[in-house]
C-alpha positions in Angstrom: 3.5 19.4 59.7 3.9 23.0 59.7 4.4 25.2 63.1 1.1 26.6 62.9 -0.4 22.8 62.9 2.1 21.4 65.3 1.8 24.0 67.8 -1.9 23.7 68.0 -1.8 19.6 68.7 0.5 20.9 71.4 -2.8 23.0 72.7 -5.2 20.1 71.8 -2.9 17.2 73.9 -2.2 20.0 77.1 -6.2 19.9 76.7 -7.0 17.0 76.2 -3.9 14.6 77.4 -3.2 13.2 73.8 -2.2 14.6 70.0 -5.1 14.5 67.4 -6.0 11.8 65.6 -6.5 14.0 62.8 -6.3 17.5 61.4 -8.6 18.4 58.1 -8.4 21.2 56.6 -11.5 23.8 56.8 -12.9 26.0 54.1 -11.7 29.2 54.3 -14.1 32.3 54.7 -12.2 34.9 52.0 -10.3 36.2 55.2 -6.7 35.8 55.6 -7.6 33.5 58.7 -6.8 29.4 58.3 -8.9 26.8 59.9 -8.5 23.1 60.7 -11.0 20.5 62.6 -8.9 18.9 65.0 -10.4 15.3 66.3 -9.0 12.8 69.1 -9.5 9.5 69.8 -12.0 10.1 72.5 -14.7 11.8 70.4 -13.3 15.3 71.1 -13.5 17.7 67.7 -12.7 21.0 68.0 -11.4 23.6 65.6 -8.0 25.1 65.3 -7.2 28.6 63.9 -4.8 30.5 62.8 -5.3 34.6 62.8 -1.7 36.3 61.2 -2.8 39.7 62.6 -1.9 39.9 66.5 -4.0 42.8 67.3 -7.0 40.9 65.3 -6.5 38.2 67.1 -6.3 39.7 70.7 -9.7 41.3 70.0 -11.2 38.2 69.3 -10.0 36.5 72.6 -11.2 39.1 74.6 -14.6 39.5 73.2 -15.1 35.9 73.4 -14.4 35.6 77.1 -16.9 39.0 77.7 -19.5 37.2 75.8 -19.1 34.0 77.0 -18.7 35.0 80.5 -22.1 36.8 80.3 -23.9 33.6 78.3 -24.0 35.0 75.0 -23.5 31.7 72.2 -20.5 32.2 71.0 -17.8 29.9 70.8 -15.5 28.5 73.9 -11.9 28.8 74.3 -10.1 25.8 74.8 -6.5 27.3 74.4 -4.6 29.9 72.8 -0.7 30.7 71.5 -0.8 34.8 70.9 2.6 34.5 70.4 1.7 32.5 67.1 -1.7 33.5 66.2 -3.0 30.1 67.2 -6.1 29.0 69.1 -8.7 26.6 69.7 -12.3 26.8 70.0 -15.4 24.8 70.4 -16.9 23.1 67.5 -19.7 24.2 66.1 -20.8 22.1 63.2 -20.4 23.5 59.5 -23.8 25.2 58.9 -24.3 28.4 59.0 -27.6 30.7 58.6 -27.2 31.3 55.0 -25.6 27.2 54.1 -29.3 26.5 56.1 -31.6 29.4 53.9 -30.4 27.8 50.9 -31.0 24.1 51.7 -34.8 25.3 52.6 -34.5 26.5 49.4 -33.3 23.8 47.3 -36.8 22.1 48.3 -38.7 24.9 47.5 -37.4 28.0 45.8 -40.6 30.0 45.3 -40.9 31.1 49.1 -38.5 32.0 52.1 -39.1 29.1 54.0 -41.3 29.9 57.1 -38.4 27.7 59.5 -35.8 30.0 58.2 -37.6 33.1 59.4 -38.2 31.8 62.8 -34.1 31.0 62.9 -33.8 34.9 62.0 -36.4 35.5 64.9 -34.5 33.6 67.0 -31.2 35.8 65.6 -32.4 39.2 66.2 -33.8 38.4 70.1 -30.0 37.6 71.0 -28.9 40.6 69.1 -29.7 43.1 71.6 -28.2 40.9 74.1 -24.8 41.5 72.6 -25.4 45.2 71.7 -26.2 46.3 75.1 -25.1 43.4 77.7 -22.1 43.2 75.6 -21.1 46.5 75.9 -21.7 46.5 79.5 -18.7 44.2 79.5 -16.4 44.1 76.5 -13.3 46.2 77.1 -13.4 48.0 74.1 -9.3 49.2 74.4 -9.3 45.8 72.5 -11.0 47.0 69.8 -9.3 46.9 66.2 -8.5 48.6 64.0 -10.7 51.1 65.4 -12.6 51.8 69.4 -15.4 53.1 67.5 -17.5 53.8 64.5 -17.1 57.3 64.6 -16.8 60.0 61.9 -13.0 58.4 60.5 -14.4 54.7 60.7 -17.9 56.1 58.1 -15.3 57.8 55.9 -13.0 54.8 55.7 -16.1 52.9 54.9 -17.6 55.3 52.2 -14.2 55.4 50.7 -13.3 51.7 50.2 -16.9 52.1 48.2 -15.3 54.8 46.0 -11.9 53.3 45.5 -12.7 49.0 45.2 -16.1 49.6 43.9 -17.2 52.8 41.9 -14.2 52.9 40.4 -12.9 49.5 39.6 -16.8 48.7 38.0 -16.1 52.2 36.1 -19.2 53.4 37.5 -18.8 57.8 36.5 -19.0 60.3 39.1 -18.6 63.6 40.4 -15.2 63.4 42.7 -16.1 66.5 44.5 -19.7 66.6 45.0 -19.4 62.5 46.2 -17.3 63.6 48.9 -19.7 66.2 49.8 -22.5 63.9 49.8 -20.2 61.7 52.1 -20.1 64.5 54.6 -24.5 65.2 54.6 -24.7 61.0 55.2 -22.0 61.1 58.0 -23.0 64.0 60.1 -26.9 62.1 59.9 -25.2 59.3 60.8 -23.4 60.5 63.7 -27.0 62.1 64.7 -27.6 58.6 66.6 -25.8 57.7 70.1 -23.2 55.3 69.2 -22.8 54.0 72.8 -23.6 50.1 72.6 -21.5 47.5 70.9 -21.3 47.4 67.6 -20.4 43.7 65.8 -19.2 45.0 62.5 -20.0 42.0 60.1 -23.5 40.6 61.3 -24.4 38.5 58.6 -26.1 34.7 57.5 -22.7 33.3 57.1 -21.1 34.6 60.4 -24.2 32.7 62.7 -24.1 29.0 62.8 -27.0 26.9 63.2 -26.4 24.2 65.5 -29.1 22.3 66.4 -31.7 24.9 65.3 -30.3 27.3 67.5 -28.0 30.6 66.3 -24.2 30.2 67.1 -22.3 33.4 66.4 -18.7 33.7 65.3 -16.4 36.2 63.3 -17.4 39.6 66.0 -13.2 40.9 66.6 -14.0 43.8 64.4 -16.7 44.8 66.7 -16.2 48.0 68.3 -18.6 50.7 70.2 -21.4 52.0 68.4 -25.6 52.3 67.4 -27.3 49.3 67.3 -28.8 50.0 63.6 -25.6 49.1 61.8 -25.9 45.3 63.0 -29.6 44.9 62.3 -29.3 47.2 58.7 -26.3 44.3 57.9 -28.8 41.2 58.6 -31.6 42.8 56.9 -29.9 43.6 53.7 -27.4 40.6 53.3 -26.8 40.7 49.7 -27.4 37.4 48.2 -30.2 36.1 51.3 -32.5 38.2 48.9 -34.7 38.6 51.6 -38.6 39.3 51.3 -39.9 43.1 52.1 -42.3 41.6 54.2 -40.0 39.2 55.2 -37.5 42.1 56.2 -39.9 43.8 57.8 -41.2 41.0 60.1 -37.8 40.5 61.6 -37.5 44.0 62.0 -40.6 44.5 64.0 -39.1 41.3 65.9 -35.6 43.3 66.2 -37.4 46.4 67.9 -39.4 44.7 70.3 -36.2 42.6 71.4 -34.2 45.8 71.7 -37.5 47.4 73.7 -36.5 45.4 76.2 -33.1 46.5 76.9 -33.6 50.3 76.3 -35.5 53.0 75.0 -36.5 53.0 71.4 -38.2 55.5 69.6 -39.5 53.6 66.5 -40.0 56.3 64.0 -36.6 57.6 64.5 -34.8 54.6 64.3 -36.5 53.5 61.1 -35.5 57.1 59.9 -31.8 56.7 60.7 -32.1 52.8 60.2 -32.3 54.0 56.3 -28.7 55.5 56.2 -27.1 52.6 58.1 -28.4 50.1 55.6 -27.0 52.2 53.1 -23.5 52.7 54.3 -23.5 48.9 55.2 -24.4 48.0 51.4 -21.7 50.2 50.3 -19.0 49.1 53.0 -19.9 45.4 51.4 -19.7 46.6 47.6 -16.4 48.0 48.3 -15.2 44.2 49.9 -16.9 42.7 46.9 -15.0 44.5 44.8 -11.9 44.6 45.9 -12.0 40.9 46.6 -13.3 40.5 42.7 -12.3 43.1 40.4 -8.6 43.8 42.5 -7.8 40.1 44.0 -9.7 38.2 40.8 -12.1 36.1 42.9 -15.5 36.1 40.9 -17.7 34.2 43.3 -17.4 37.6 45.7 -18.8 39.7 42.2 -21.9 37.4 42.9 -23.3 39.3 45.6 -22.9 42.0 43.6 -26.5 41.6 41.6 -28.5 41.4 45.1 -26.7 44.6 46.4 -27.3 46.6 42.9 -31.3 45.6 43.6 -31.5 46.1 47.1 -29.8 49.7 46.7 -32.1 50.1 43.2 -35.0 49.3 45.4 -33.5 51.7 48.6 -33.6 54.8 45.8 -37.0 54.2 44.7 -38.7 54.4 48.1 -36.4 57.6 48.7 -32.9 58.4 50.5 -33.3 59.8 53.8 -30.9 62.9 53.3 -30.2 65.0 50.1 -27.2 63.2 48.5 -28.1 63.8 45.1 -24.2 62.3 43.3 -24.2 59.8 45.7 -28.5 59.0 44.6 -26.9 58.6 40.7 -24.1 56.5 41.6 -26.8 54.4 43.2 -29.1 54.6 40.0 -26.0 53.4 37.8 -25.7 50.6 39.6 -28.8 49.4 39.7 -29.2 49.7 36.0 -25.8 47.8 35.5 -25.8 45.2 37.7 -29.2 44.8 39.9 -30.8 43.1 36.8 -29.0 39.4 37.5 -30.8 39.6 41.3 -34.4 38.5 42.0 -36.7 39.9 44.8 -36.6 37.2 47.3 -37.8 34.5 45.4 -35.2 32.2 43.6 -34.3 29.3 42.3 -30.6 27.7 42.7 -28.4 30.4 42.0 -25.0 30.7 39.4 -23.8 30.7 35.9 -24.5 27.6 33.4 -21.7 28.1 30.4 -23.1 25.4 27.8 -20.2 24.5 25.4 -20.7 23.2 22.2 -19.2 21.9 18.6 -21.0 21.4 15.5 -20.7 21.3 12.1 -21.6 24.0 9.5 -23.0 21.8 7.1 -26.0 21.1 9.9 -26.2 24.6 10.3 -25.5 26.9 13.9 -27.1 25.0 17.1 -30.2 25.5 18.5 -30.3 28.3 21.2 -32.3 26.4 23.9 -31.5 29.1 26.6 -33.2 31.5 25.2 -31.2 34.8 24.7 -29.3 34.3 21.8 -25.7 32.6 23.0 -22.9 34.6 23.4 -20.1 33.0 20.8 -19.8 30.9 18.2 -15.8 30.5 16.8 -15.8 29.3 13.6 -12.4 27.2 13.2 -12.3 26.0 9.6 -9.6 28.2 8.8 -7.2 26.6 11.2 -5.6 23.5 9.6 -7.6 20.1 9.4 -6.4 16.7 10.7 -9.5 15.2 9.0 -7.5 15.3 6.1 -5.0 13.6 6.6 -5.7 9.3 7.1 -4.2 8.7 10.2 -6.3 11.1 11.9 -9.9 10.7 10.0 -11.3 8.4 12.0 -9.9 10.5 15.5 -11.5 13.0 17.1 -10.9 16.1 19.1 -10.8 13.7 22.1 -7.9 11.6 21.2 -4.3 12.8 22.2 -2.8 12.0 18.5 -5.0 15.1 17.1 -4.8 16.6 20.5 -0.8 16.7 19.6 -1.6 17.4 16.5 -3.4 20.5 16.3 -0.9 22.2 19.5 1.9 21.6 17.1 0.9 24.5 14.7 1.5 27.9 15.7 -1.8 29.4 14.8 -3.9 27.0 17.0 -2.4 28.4 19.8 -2.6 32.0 18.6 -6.5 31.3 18.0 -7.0 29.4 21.3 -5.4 32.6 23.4 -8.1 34.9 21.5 -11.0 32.2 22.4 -9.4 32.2 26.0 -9.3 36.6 26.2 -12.9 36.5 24.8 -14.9 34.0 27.1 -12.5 34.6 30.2 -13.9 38.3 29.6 -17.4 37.2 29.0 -17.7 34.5 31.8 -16.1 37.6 34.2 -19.4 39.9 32.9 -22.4 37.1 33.3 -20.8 36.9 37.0 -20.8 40.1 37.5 -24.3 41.1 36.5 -25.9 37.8 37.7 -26.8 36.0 34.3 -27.5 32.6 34.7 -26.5 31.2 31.1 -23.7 31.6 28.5 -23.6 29.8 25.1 -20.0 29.1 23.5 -20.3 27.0 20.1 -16.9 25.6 18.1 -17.6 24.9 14.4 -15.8 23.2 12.2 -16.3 21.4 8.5 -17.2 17.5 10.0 -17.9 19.0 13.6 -15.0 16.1 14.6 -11.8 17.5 15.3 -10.9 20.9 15.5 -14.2 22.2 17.4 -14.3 18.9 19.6 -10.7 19.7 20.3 -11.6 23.6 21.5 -14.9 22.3 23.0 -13.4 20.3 25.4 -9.9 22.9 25.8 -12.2 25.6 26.8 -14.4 23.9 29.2 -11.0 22.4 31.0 -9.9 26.2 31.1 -13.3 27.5 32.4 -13.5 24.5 35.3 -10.0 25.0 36.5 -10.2 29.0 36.5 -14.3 29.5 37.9 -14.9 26.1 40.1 -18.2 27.5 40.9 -19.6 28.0 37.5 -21.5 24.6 36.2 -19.6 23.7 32.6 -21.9 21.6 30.4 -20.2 20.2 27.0 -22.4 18.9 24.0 -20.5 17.3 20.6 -23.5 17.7 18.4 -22.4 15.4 15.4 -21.1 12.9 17.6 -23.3 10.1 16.5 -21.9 11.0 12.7 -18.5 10.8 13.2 -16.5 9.2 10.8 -15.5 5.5 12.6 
């Protein structure tokens, strides 16, 4: 057990009066934060954490005792080692907003499921609560890395956009008049008081649903600030995909909430609420890519797609300020990557890569997805164990020709061009949101050498992209030699 995980039963038995009966790891959240569930014998489950950044951490504590001290529901403390980076807080089930959106889904992708919206109803009448009550009690010296979202916090933000997104996608701009069109969207920014709490990342997989009521978790990067950031962050959560009048609904919920808890002229927040959601979207593209171009974790270049549209969409309705480099940027990425995004209405969402081997005397497969495939390797100039007796009634699938065909050198020269090609190719359809990839191995009999890359490939592809659905097919199966 390591120190982390032994000095957190030492918090669950001084709460408790025994060690757990059981630690299980948690999913991770693409933070550098660990979690565990920590059980005892009693019934008690609670969840452990572990937080490597002190000053992080110490945020979180506080808020959480301001918020919980007021009512707001967020997680209890039941102990806590700063020294460490260790704590333990109440459990609060696995679901969160977004896990529950797409389960309503899954029964019926061609609407946003009316129970769904009255959860995000339910969302945006506590949000006020935490915007204004909160800041009426959070002691916002705690506050990390910055007290505020002030003019350096905007430019930090719009800058992560330029360096992990713009860039890394190879999207072209102007340097210079980008950073002036920084400056016209941060001084109409800084236009609106910036006076209530502000909780940074307020988004479908930082609220848990616990039985049908909003839980809310992951605020210690919260700091002071308007309350159109928050809303402009639930509104235009990438891959929610949510409805305009969808959007709009929970909006006009949002503002009557907030009514209540201080003045609100409508018009001009709506005004100003347009350049929020647009330095949100690119404070997430910048995360999305550093996380998948710079760290090589696709599933973040997902979101990308619903971003692209939702910023595509944002350009078409017009930009609230004159930021004309900024208004091309935006139009490039649209064009390159909104296409893979629908407009709230979806079925189950991620890449299919069908992989295949055939024969050429039956001719190239069928294309039954519908755009033409992507590869087809033809591998007949590599050499042939059907030749050779003790390997013509083998296939592909047996580890004699497996052995076989690693042995010569220019297998494994041809396998690390296949691996370059669809590694590259796979990396693009998650990028831009495409659904379906064709890869096809041919050989002379359709037996051995393309069985043999068929399955390779798809072993590669599972290992590397867990969250892409592999489907192999040996065409000539049913003809191979016995």
């Amino acid at each position: 057990m390591t120190l982390v995980q032994n000095r957190l039963t030492d918090l669950f038995e001084r709460r408790f009066g025994e060690p757990p009966g059981a630690i299980v790891d948690l999913a991770g959240d693409g933070s550098s934060r660990s979690y565990w569930r920590l059980t005892g014998s009693g019934g008690e489950s609670v969840v452990g954490a572990f937080g490597p950044d002190h000053e992080e951490n110490e945020a979180f504590f506080s808020f959480t005792h301001a918020f919980h001290g007021i009512g707001l529901p967020v997680p209890e403390l039941f102990g806590t080692d700063p020294e460490v980076g260790v704590w333990l807080e109440e459990d609060l089930g696995d679901t969160t907003l977004f896990q529950a959106l797409t389960a309503a889904r899954d029964q019926d992708p061609s609407r946003f499921p009316a129970s769904i919206v009255e959860l995000y109803r339910g969302v945006v009448e506590l949000l006020p609560r935490f915007q204004v009550e909160g800041a009426a009690v959070v002691d916002f010296s705690r506050c990390y890395p910055r007290s505020a979202f002030d003019r350096r916090s905007m430019l930090w933000d719009l800058n992560y956009f330029k360096y992990h997104f713009l860039k890394l996608a190879q999207i072209p701009f102007s340097e210079a008049r980008l950073e002036e069109d920084f400056h016209t969207l941060t001084e109409y920014l800084l236009e609106v008081p910036g006076d209530g709490f502000l909780y940074r990342d307020f988004q479908s997989r930082n609220i848990l649903v616990q039985e049908g009521r909003p839980r809310f978790i992951d605020y210690q990067g919260g700091r002071r600030g308007p309350p159109h950031y928050d809303i402009a962050s639930l509104l235009y959560d990438a891959k929610v995909d949510m409805p305009e009048a969808v959007r709009e609904d929970v909006l006009d919920h949002y503002l009557q909430a907030l009514a209540q808890h201080m003045e609100v002229d409508e018009a001009d927040f709506r005004a100003h609420l347009r350049g929020y959601v647009l330095i949100r979207i690119m404070q997430a593209m910048g995360a999305y890519g550093y996380r998948g171009f710079f760290e090589r974790k696709p599933r973040f270049l997902q979101s990308v797609p619903f971003a692209a549209a939702n910023l595509g969409r944002i350009v078409e309705a017009g930009l609230p300020v004159d930021v004309p480099e900024m208004e091309q940027a935006f139009r490039r990425i649209a064009d390159a990557w909104g296409a893979g995004a629908g407009s709230g209405v979806r079925g189950k969402e991620g890449l299919s890569v069908r992989i295949r081997s055939f024969s050429y005397a039956g001719g190239y497969p069928e294309d039954r997805d519908g755009h033409g495939g992507g590869y087809v390797f033809d591998c007949r100039g590599l050499p042939n164990p059907g030749r050779l007796r003790e390997y013509r009634s083998r296939s592909g699938l047996d580890d004699d020709v497996v052995a076989y065909l690693e042995d010569a050198p220019e297998v494994e020269a041809f396998w690390s061009h296949v691996q370059a090609l669809a590694d590259a190719h796979v990396d693009d359809y998650l990028r831009r949101g495409f659904d379906h990839l064709s890869i096809s191995f041919g050989c002379t009999g359709g037996q051995h050498r393309s069985v043999y890359f068929a399955e390779r490939l798809a072993k590669q592809l599972r290992d590397r992209y867990p969250n892409v659905s592999i489907h192999v097919e040996h065409r000539e199966r049913a003809r191979w030699t016995r």
